[in-house]
C-alpha positions in Angstrom: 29.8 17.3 -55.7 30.0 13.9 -54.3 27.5 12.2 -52.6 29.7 10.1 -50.0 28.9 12.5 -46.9 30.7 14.2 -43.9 30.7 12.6 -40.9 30.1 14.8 -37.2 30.4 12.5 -34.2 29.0 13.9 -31.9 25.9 16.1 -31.4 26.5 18.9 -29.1 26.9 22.5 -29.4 30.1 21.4 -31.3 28.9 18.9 -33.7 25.6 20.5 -34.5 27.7 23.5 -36.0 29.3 21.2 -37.5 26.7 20.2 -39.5 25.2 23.1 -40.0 28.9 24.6 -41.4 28.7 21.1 -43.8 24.8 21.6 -45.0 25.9 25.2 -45.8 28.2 24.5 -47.9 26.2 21.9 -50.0 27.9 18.6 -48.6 25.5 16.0 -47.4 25.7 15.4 -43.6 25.6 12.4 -41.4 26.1 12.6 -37.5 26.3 9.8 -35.2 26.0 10.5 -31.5 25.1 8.4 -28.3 24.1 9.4 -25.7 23.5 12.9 -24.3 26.6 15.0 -24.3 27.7 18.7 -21.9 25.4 20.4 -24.2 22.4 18.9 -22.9 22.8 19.1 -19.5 23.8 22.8 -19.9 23.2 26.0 -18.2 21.4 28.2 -20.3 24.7 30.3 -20.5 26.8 31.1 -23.6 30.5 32.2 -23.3 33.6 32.7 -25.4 35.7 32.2 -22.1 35.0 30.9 -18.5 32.7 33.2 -16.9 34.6 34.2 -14.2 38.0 35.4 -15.6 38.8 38.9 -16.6 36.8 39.7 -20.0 38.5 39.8 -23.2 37.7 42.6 -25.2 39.4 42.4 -28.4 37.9 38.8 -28.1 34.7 39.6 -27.6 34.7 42.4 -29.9 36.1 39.8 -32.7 33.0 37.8 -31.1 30.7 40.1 -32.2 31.4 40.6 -35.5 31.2 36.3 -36.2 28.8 36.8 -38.9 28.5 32.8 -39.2 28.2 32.7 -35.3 25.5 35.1 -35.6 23.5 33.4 -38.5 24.4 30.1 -36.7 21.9 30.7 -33.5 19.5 32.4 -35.7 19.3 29.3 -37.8 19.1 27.2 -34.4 16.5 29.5 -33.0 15.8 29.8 -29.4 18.8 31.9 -28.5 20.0 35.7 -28.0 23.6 36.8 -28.7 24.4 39.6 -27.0 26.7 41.1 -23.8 23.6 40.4 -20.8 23.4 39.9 -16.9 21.3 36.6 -15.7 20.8 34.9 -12.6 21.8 31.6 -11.6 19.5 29.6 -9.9 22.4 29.6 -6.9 21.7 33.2 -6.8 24.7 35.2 -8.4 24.1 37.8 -11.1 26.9 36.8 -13.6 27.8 37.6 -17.4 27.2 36.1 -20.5 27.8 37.1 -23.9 24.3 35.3 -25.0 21.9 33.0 -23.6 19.1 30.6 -24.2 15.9 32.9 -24.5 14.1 32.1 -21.9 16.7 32.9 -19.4 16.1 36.5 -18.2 18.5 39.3 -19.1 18.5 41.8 -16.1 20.6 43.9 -18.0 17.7 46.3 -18.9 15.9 45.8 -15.4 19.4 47.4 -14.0 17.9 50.2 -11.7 14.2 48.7 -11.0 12.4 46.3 -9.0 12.8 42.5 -10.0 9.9 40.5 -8.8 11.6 36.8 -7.9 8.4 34.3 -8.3 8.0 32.0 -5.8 5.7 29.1 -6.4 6.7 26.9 -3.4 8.7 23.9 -4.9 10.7 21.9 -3.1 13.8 22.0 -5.2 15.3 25.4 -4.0 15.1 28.3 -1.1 13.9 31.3 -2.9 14.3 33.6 -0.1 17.6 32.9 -0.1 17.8 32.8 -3.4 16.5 36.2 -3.9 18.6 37.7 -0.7 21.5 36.7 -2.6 21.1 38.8 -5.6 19.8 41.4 -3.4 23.3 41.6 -2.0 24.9 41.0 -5.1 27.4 43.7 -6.2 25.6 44.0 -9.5 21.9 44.6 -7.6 24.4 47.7 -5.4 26.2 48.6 -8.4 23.1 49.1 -10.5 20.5 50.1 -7.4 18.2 46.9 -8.7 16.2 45.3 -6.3 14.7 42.0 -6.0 11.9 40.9 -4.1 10.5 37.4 -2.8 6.7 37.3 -4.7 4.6 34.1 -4.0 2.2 33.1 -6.6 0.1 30.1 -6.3 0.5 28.1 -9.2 0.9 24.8 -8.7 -1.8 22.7 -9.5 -1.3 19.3 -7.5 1.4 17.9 -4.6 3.6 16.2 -6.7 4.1 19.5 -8.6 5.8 20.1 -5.8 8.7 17.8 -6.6 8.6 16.7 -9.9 12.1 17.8 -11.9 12.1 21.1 -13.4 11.9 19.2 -16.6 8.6 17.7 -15.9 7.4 21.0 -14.2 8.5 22.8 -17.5 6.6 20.5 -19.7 3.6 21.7 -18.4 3.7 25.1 -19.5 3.7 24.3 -23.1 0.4 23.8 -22.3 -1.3 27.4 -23.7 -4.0 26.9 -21.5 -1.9 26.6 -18.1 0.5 29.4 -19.6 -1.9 31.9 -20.1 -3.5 31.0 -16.6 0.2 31.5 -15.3 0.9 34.8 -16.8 -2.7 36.5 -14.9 -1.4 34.6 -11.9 2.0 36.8 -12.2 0.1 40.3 -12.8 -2.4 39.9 -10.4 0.2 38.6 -7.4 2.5 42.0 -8.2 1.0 44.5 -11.2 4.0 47.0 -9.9 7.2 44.7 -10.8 9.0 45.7 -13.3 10.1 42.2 -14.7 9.7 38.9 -13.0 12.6 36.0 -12.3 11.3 32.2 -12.1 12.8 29.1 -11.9 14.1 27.2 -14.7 10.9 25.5 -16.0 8.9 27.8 -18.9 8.7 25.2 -21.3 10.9 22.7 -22.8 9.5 24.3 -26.2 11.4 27.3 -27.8 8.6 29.6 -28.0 7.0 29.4 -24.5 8.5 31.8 -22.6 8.3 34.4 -25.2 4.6 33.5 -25.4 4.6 34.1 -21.5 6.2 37.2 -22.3 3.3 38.4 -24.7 0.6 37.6 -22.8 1.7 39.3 -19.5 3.4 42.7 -21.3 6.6 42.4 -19.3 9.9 40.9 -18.7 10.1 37.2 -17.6 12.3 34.6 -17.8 14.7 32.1 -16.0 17.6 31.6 -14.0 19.9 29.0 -15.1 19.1 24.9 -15.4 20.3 22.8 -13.4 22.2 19.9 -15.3 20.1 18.1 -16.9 17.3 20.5 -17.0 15.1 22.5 -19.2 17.8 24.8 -21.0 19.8 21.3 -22.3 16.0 19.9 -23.5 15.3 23.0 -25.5 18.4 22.7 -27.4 18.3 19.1 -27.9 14.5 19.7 -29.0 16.2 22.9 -31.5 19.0 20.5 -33.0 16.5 18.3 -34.0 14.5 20.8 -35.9 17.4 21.9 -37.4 18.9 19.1 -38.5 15.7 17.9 -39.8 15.1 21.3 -41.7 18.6 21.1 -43.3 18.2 17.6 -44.0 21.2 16.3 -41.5 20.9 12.6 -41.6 21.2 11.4 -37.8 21.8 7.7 -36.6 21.9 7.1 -32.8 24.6 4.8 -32.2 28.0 4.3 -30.8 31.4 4.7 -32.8 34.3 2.0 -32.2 36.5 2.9 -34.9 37.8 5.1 -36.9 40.2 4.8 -40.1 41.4 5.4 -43.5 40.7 3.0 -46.3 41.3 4.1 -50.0 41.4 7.4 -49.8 37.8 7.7 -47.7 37.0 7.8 -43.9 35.3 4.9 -42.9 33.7 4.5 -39.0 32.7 1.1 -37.4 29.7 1.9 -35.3 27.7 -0.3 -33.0 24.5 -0.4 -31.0 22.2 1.3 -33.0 19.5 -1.7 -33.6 21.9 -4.2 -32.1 24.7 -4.0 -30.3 26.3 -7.1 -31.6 25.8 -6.4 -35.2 28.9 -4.5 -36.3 28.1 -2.0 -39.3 30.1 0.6 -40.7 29.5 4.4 -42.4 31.5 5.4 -45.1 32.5 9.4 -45.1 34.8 11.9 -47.3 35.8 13.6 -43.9 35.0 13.3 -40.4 34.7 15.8 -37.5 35.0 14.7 -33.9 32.9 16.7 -31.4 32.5 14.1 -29.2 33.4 15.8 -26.0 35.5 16.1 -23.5 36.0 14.6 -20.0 32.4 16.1 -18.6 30.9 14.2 -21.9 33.5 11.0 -22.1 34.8 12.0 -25.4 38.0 11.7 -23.4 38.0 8.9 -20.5 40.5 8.0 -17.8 42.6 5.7 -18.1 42.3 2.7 -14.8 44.6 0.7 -13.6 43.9 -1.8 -10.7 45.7 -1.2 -8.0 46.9 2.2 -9.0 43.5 4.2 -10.3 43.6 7.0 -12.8 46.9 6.8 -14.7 46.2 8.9 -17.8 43.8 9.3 -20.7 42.4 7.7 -23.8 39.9 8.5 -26.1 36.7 5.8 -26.1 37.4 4.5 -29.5 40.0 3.3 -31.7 41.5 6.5 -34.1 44.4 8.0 -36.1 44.8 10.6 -33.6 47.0 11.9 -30.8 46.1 13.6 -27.3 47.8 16.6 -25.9 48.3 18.0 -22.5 49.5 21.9 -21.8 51.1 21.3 -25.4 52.9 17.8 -25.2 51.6 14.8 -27.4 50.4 11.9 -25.2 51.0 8.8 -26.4 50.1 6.8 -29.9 45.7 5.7 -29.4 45.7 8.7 -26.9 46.9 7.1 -23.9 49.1 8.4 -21.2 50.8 5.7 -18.5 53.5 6.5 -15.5 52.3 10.3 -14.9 48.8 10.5 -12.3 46.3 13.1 -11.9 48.0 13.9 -8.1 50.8 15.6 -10.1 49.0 16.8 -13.2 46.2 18.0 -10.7 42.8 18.2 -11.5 42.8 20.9 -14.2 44.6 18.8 -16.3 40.7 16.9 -16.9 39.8 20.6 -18.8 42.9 20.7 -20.5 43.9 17.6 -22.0 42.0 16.6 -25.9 42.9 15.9 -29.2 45.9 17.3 -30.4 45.2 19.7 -33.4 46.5 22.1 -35.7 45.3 25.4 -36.2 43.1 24.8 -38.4 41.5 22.3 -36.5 42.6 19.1 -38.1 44.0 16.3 -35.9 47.5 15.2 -36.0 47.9 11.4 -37.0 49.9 8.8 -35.2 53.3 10.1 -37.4 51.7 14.0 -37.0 50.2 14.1 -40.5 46.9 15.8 -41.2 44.8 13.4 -42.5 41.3 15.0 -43.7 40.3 14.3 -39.7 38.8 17.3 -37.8 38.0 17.2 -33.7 36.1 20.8 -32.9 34.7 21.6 -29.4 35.8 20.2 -26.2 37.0 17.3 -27.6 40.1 19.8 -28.4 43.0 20.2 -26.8 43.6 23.1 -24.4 40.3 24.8 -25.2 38.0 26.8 -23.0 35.0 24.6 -22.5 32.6 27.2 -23.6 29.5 27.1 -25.8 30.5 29.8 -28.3 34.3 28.0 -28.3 32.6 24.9 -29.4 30.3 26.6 -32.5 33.2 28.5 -33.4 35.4 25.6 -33.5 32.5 23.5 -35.5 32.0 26.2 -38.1 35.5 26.1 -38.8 35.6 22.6 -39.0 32.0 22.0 -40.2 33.5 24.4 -43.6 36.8 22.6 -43.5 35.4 18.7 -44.3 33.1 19.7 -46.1 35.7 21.2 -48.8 36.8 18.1 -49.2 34.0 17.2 -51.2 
């Protein structure tokens, strides 16, 4: 077994599978990543496909039977796999096919009386909120209702708009948790489970704490970006990676190429920005987004704006849009996003094979993976992107 590593770029959803796929298979593991990607400004969510279209049974069935998947999010910790109904902080009762644990499933609340805690922040209208999955065709459907409860738990003014980040932070504290959980039983002892915003904890375990100490259902809605849901899984991959020993370096890649038969990356920024240093790899996986993570980037020409893509570094590898190769270096001139539209920002990415390797300038597979949304014409889903990684993850590291 060699000891010249894998290399992920990228640490999302995408890329921490990666590694994980890598460190399973006994190669050592290096990822580089920058800054934070669409996994950590996420939802709480996890789909196979985009919520709101038609389920796809044999999919999910297939889903379901991902033993990898499965031992995946155990290993990550923090998340529940599993067909559920959850609220978005907007109001709507929608699907999943898993979720971040401290969202609430409402799935076995379907019939009874869903206490919607309101603790008077200034960052959303929970009446409305909570009239809005009243009316929902899930609450009718199911004859579930929801209720407005007010609890006074804030302890100071600016609680009152801090960012649910900050306000989640302070119920790691035990102390304020437990104090929180009496303040739910004694404002409603009838409810059957209790919705909140997106704030129990930025730590894994703090809303099944909650749970314990007040004997019934509670959880979230969905995060807002950049809230609470992305911090517990950036807060998870760190454990993880540190558990499996994953090597991580923060820093910035500029380049990536082939030299004697090994991947080597030119990176930048990660002490100094204008000290140049390069990481040498047996195989490389690219899970460095896609447009929402600039992992794919537009490209701008004065005079004319958006004229096509590129990707943010220099690489042996194509993009594709609705099945045609763009350009050599990923870029795409004469053709503007008024005739492509705007869906062609979800659907354009690295153009792969099926296996997931990328196509080189000439269309040769070179030992270079992309996995995630950084792919081509892929749903931009969290179980798409750990599937995708796995496979890739497993792929590299049998290069070794």
């Amino acid at each position: 077994m060699s000891n010249v590593p894998v290399i992920i770029v990228g640490a999302g959803f995408a890329g921490t599978a990666a590694a994980w796929a890598a460190r399973r298979a006994g190669a050592p593991v290096v990822v580089i990543h920058d800054r934070a990607g669409s996994s950590a400004i996420g939802s709480g969510a996890l789909d196979l496909e985009l919520w709101d279209q038609p389920a796809d049974e044999a999919a999910e069935a297939a889903l379901a039977e991902e033993i990898e998947l499965h031992a995946f999010f155990r290993d990550l910790g923090g998340y529940e796999i599993g067909a559920r109904s959850i609220a978005t902080r907007e109001g709507l009762v929608r699907r999943a096919l898993g979720s971040d644990a401290a969202l609430l499933d409402l799935t076995p609340l379907a019939g009874k009386r869903v206490a919607v805690v309101d603790v008077e922040r200034d960052d959303g209208d929970v009446a409305l909120v909570t009239r809005s999955l009243a009316a929902s065709s899930w609450a009718e459907r199911t004859g579930t209702t929801f209720e407005v409860v007010p609890v006074k738990a804030l302890r100071s003014g600016p609680e009152r708009r801090i960012p649910p980040y900050d306000f989640a932070a302070l119920h790691d504290d035990p102390e304020r948790l437990a104090a929180f959980a009496t303040l739910l039983g004694d404002a409603d002892p009838n409810a059957d489970g209790f919705l909140v915003g997106p704030w129990l904890g930025l730590e894994r375990t703090t809303a099944a704490a909650l749970r314990a100490e007040l004997g019934k259902p509670v959880g979230e809605t969905t995060s807002p970006m950049g809230g609470a849901a992305g911090a517990r899984f950036e807060r998870a991959r760190e454990t993880l990676f540190l558990r499996d020993h994953v090597a991580a370096r923060r820093a910035r890649v500029t380049r990536v190429l082939a030299r004697s038969g090994r991947w080597v990356l030119e990176i930048e920024g990660e002490l100094d920005s204008h000290l140049k240093k390069e990481v040498e790899g047996v195989s490389v996986v690219l899970a460095t987004g896609g447009v929402a993570a600039g992992g794919i980037t537009l490209a701008w020409e004065p005079g004319h704006g958006a004229r096509g893509f590129t990707v943010p570094f220099e690489a042996p590898a194509l993009l594709s849009l609705d099945g045609e190769l763009l350009a050599s270096g990923g870029s795409l001139f004469g053709p503007t996003l008024e005739r492509l539209g705007l869906g062609a920002l979800e659907r354009v990415g690295i153009a792969t094979s099926g296996n997931g390797e990328v196509y080189g300038a000439e269309g040769e597979q070179r030992g270079l993976f992309a996995a995630g949304d950084a792919v081509a014409k892929r749903a931009r889903t969290v179980l798409r992107a750990v599937l995708d990684g796995i496979r890739a993850g497993t792929l590299a590291a049998s290069s070794h």
